[in-house]
N, C-alpha and C positions, 0 to 999 in steps of 0.2 A: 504494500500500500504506500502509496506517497505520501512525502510529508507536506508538498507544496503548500506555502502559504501564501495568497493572492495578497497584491498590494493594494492601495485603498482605491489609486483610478482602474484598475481592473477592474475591482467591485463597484465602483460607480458609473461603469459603462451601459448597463440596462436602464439605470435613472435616466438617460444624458439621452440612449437610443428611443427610448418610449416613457418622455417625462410625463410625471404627475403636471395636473393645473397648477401654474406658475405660483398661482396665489394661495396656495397648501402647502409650498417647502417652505423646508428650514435652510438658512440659507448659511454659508461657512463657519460663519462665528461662530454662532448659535449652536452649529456643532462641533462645535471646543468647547466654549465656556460649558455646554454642558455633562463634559467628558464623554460624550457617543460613540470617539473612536474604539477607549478603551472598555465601551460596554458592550458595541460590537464585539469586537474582540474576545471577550469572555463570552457573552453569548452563544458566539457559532464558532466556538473552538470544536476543531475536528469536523464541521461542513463543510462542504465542496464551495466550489466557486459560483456556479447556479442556487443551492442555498441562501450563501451569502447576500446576492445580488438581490434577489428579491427583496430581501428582511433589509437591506440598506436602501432600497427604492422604498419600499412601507416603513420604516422610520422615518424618511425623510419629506414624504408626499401624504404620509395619512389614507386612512381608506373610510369611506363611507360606511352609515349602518350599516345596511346590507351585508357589505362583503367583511364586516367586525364583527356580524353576530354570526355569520359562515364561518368565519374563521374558530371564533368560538367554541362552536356547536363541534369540528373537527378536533379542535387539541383535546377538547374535552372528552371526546371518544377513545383515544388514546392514552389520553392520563386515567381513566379507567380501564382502561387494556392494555398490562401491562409488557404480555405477547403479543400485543399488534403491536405493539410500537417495537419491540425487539424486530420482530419479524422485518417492519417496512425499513427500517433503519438497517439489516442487513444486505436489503434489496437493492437497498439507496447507495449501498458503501461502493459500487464503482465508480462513481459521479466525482467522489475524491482522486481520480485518476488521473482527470482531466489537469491539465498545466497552462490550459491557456484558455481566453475569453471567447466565446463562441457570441454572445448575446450582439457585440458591432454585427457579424456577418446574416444572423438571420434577423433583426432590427431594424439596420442602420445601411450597410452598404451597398450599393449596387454592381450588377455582374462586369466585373471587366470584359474589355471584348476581345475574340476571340482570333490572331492574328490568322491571317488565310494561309501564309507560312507554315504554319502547325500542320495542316492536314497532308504535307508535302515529307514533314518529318522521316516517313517510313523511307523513302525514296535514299537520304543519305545512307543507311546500313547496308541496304541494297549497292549502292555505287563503290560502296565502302569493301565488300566481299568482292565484285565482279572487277573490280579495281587489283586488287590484290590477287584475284585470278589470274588477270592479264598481265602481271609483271610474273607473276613468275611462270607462266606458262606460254606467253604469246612474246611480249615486248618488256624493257626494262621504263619506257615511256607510262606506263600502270602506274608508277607510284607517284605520278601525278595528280591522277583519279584519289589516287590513297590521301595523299596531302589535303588535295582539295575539299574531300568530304569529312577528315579528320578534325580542319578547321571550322568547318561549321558545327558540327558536332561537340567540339570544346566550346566553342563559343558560345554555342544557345545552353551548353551546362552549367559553364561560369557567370553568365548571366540571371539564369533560372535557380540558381543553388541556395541563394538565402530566401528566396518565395518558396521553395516550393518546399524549402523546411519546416518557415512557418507555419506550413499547407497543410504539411506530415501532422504536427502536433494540432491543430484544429480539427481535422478528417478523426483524429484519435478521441479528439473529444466529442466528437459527434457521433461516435460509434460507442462512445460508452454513455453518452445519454439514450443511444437509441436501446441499448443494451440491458439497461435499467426498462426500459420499456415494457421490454420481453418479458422480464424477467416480473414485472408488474401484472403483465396482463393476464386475464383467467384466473385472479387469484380470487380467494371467497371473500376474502379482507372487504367490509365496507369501502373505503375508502381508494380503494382501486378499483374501483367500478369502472371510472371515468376511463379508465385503462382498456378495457375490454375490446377485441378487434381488432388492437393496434398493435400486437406483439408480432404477428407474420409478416407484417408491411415492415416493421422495425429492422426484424432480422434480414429480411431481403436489400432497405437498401442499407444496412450496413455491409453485407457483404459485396454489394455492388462499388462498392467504396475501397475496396482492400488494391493490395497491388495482383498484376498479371500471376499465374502461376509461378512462371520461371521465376520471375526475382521475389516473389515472395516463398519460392521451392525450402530456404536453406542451405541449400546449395556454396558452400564458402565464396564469397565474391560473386556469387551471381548477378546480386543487384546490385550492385557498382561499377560491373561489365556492361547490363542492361543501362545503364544510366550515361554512360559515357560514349559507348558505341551503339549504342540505340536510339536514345533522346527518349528512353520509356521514363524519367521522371517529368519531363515537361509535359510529354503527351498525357499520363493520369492527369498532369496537375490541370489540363483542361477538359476530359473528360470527367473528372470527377467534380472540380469547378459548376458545369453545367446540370449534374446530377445531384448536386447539389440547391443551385438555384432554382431547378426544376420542385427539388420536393420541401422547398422551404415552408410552406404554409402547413404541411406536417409536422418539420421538425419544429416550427413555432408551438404546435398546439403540443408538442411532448417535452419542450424546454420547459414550457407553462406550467402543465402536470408535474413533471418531476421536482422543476424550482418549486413550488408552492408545497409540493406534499412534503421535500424535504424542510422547507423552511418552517414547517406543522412540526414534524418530528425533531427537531430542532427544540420550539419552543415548548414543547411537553419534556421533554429531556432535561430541557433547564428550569421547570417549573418542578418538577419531581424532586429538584434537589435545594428547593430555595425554603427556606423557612416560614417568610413572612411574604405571602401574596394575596392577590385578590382580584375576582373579575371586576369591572367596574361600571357603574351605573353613565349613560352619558348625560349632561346636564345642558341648563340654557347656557347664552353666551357669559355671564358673570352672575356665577354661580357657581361654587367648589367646593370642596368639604371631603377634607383626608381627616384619617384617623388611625395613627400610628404609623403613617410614611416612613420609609427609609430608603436610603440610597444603597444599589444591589453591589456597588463597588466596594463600600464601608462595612468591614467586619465589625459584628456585635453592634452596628448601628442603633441606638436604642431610637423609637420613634416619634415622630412629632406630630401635630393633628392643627388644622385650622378650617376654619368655615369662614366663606365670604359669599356674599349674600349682596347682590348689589355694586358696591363698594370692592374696590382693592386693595392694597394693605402697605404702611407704611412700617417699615421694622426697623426697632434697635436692639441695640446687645449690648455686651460687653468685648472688648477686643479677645479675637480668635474665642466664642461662645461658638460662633458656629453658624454665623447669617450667611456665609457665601453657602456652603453646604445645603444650610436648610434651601436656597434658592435651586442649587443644581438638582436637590431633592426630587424640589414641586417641580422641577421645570422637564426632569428625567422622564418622571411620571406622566405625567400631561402625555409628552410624547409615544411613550408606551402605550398607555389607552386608548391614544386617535390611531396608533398603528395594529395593537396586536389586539384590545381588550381589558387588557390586563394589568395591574400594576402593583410596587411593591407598598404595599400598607396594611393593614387588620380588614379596613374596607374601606372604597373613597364612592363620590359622587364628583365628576369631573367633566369641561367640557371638551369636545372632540375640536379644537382650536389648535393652529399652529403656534407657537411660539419662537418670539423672537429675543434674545438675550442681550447684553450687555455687560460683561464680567469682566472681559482681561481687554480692555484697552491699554496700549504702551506705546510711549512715544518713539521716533524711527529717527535717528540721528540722520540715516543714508536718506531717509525720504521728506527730512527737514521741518519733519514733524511733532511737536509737542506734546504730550500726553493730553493736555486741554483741548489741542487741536483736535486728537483724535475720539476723545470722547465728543467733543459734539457732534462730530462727522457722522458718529455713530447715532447718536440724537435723533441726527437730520432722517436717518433710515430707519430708525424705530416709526418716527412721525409719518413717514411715505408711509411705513407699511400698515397701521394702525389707521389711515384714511384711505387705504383701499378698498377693494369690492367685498371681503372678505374679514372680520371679526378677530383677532390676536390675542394673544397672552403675552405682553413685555415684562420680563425681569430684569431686574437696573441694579445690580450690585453698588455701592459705595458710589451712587450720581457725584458725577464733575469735584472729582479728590486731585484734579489736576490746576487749579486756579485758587485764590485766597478764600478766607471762610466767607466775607460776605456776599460777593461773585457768586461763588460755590449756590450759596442759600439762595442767589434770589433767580439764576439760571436754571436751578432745578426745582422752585416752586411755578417757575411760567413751563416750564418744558413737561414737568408730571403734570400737571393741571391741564394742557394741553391733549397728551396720552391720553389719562384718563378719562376725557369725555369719549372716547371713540373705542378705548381697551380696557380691557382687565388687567390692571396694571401691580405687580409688586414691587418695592424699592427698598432700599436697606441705605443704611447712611447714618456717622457718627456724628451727623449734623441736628440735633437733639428737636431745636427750633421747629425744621420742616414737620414735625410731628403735629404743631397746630395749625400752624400754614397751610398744611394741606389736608384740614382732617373736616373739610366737605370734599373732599376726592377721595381721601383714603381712608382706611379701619385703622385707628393705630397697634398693633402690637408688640411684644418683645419675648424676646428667647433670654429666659433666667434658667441658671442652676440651681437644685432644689439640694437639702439638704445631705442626698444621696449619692451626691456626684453627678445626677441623671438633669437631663434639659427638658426642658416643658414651654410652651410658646401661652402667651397669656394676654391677655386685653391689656392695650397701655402702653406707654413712651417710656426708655429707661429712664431714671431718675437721677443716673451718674455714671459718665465714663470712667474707664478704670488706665487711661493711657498716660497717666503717670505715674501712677501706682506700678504699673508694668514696669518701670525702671528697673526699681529692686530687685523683683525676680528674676529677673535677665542680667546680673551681674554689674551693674552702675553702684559704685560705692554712695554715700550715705550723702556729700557733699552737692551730689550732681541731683540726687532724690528732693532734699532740701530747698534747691534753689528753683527746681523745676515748678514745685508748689508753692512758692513765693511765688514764681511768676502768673503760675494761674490765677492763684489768690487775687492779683493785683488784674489781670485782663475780667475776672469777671467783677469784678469793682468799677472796672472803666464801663463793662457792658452795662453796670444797672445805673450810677451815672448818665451816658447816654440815652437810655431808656426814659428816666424821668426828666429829661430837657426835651426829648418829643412828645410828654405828655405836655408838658410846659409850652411850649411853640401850637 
C-alpha cells in the first residue's frame, strides 16, 4: 500500500474544477486562522486523494439541507454497522494507490488533439526492419533507411517521455478507481447500491487501458524495446487519451460514488473514535447555541457553551484565558455542521453560514505593509463579504491591536457596528470600553476560570486585565513589576480626568 500523501493544491483541484457558489466559500484566511489544514489532516489520515478532495470541497463550499441530512442518514448507517464500515473501507483501500490527481482531467481539461503524425507511427518500425534488411542483405546504402527512421523514433520518445509518464501514473489511477468499482458493485451492503451494473463496464474499460501484450508480457526489456523502436508509448498515450475522453461521463459518475462513499467512511471512522460529538440542529441566520464545544485539535479540551439569540457577542478574558481558541472553537464548528452535520460539543443549534475570520493579520516588511495596514484590508473584506447576497458568520480576534488604544477603540466601534447590522458577528478584544460601545450590536461576555482550573464563558465585560500582572510570572524582576503599575495607576487617573472634563464641556 502507499504511503502517498497529496499536497494541499492537489487536494484543492476538485474545489477549483467544479467550484461551490462563490458566495459559500471560505476563503484563505479563514482557512488558517481556523486551523482547517491541520484538521484536515487529522481527519483523512490514511484517505486517498479522491476522499480527500471531496471533504476539502465540503468544508470549504458547505452543502445544502438536503445533501447534510443525506449525508447524515449515511454515516449514521455505518456508525451503526460496524462491519459495513470494515467491509467498505477495505473495498475502498485501492483508491490509496493512486499518486496522482485525476479530478483536472475528468472536470477541468479538454482532449488535446490528436497529431495526424501519430497514425503514421507504425510505418517507422516497418522502415526501420526492411531498412536493416537491405543493408545487410541487398546494399550497405540501408543504413540510411536505419538512420532515418531511428531519428524519428528517438525523437517523438524524447519528446513524448515526461507526458506520457504523467499519463502512466493517471491511467493507474483510473484503473484503481475503476477497480474499486468492481469490487463495489453487486454487493448487498446498503450503501453500494448506487454501484450496481457498473462493475463489468469498470472492469472492461480498465483493461482497455492497460498496455499491448508484448510490452506489458514481462518479458525483460520488452517494453522499453517496444517504446523506442516502436513508438508503442506514444501511440497508447493517444489511444488511451481518446478512450478515455470517450468514457468520461462514466468515470465522473464512479469518481463521485467512490469520493463521497469514501469521504462517508472516513467520517464515521473519525467519529467512532472522538469522544465529545454531536449531530447538529440547523438554525436561522443569528441564532446559535453550543453546549460544551471543543476544538477536535485540543487534547482534554474541556468545553465551553454560548447562546446568541439575535445579537453577536463581544468577548473579554484574561490574557492567554483562551478567546482566540474559544473563536477557532465556534468558528471550526460552524464549519463542520454547514459541511458534514456534525460537530464537536454535548449538542449545538447552529446556522449552516459560511464564515469569515480574522485572526492572524501580520504586517509584510517585503510588501511594505503595517500590521494596521493589514488589519483593515482585512476589514474592508469582512464588510464586502457581510453585504453580499448571502448571510456570514465574522470572527474578529483582538480588532485593530495594530494602531494606539484610542484609534484602536473608535475604528473598531464604526467597523463592528457596521458588520453587525448585516452579520453574526463575534469579536474578542482587551479593549474593555468597546464592551459598552457596542452593546446595542453585541451580547457582552467573558471566558473566567473557575475555581477548578476549568473555563466557563458567562454574561458580562471583564472587570480587569491581568497584562501587568503577567510581568511576574514570566520572569521580570520586582523593579520592572512596580513601575509598570505606577504607570497604569497614573494612565487611568489621566483616563477618569479626561472623562469628567467631557462631562464638563
Amino acid at each position: 500500500m502507499t504511503s502517498y500523501k497529496p499536497e494541499p493544491d492537489e487536494v484543492a483541484v476538485l474545489r477549483l474544477a467544479v467550484p461551490p457558489d462563490a458566495d459559500d466559500l471560505l476563503d484563505d484566511a479563514t482557512w488558517r486562522d481556523l486551523l482547517l489544514p491541520g484538521y484536515t489532516d487529522t481527519l483523512a489520515a490514511g484517505t486517498s486523494l479522491f476522499g480527500r478532495q471531496v471533504l476539502e470541497r465540503d468544508l470549504r463550499g458547505g452543502l445544502d439541507d438536503a445533501a447534510v441530512a443525506s449525508r447524515r442518514a449515511r454515516v449514521q448507517a455505518l456508525l451503526d454497522d460496524p462491519a459495513q464500515l470494515d467491509v467498505l473501507e477495505r473495498k475502498l483501500a485501492c483508491l490509496r494507490e493512486a499518486d496522482i490527481d485525476v479530478a483536472a482531467l475528468l472536470f477541468a481539461d479538454t482532449q488535446p488533439p490528436r497529431p495526424g503524425w501519430v497514425g503514421r507511427l507504425l510505418w517507422l518500425p516497418v522502415l526501420l526492419v526492411a531498412s536493416i534488411a537491405a543493408a545487410l542483405l541487398v546494399s550497405p546504402w540501408g543504413w540510411v533507411g536505419v538512420g532515418v527512421a531511428m531519428y524519428f523514433l528517438v525523437m517523438v520518445h524524447m519528446r513524448y517521455q515526461d507526458r506520457v509518464g504523467l499519463w502512466t501514473r493517471s491511467l493507474r489511477a483510473l484503473q484503481m478507481l475503476l477497480r474499486a468499482c468492481s469490487l463495489l458493485d453487486g454487493s448487498d451492503l446498503a450503501l453500494s447500491k448506487p454501484f450496481t451494473g457498473r462493475g463489468a463496464r469498470a472492469g472492461r474499460l480498465s483493461r482497455s487501458l492497460d498496455r499491448s501484450l508484448l510490452a506489458a508480457s514481462g518479458v525483460p526489456g520488452a517494453r522499453e524495446y517496444a517504446d523506442w523502436f516502436a513508438a508503442a508509448d506514444v501511440r497508447h498515450y493517444y489511444r488511451t487519451l481518446a478512450r478515455v475522453f470517450g468514457a468520461r461521463d462514466f468515470l465522473r459518475e464512479c469518481y463521485w460514488l467512490c469520493a463521497e462513499l469514501e469521504a462517508d467512511v472516513t467520517l464515521a471512522r473519525h467519529l467512532r473514535e472522538r469522544p465529545t460529538w454531536c449531530w447538529v440542529t440547523r438554525t436561522g441566520a443569528r441564532t446559535l447555541a453550543i453546549d460544551g464545544g471543543v476544538h477536535p485539535l485540543l487534547d482534554e479540551a474541556r468545553g465551553l457553551s454560548v447562546t446568541l439569540d439575535g445579537k453577536g457577542a463581544f468577548l473579554s478574558g484574561q490574557n492567554g484565558v483562551g478567546k482566540s481558541t474559544f473563536l477557532r472553537m465556534l468558528g471550526l464548528n460552524l464549519v463542520t455542521a454547514r459541511a458534514f452535520g456534525f460537530c464537536y460539543a454535548q449538542s449545538a443549534s447552529l446556522p449552516a453560514l459560511p464564515v469569515v475570520a480574522s485572526m492572524q493579520n501580520e504586517d509584510s516588511l517585503l510588501g511594505g505593509q503595517s500590521l494596521y495596514i493589514a488589519e483593515l484590508a482585512r476589514a474592508r473584506m469582512l464588510l464586502a463579504r457581510a453585504h453580499g447576497p448571502r448571510p456570514v458568520v465574522c470572527l474578529v480576534d483582538e480588532i485593530f491591536r495594530g494602531t494606539n488604544h484610542e484609534e484602536s477603540v473608535s475604528a473598531a466601534t464604526a467597523v463592528v457596528d457596521a458588520l453587525a447590522r448585516h452579520a453574526l458577528v463575534v469579536v474578542s478584544s482587551h479593549n474593555l470600553v468597546l464592551g459598552s460601545l457596542l452593546a446595542d450590536a453585541l451580547a457582552p461576555w467573558r471566558i473566567v476560570r473557575g475555581n477548578d482550573g476549568g473555563l466557563a464563558l458567562e454574561p458580562g465585560v471583564l472587570g480587569r486585565t491581568n497584562g501587568v500582572a503577567l510581568l511576574a510570572e514570566h520572569g521580570f524582576d520586582e523593579g520592572v513589576q512596580r513601575k509598570a503599575e505606577q504607570v497604569a495607576g497614573l494612565l487611568a487617573q489621566q483616563r477618569c480626568i479626561n472623562s469628567g472634563s467631557e462631562h464638563i464641556f
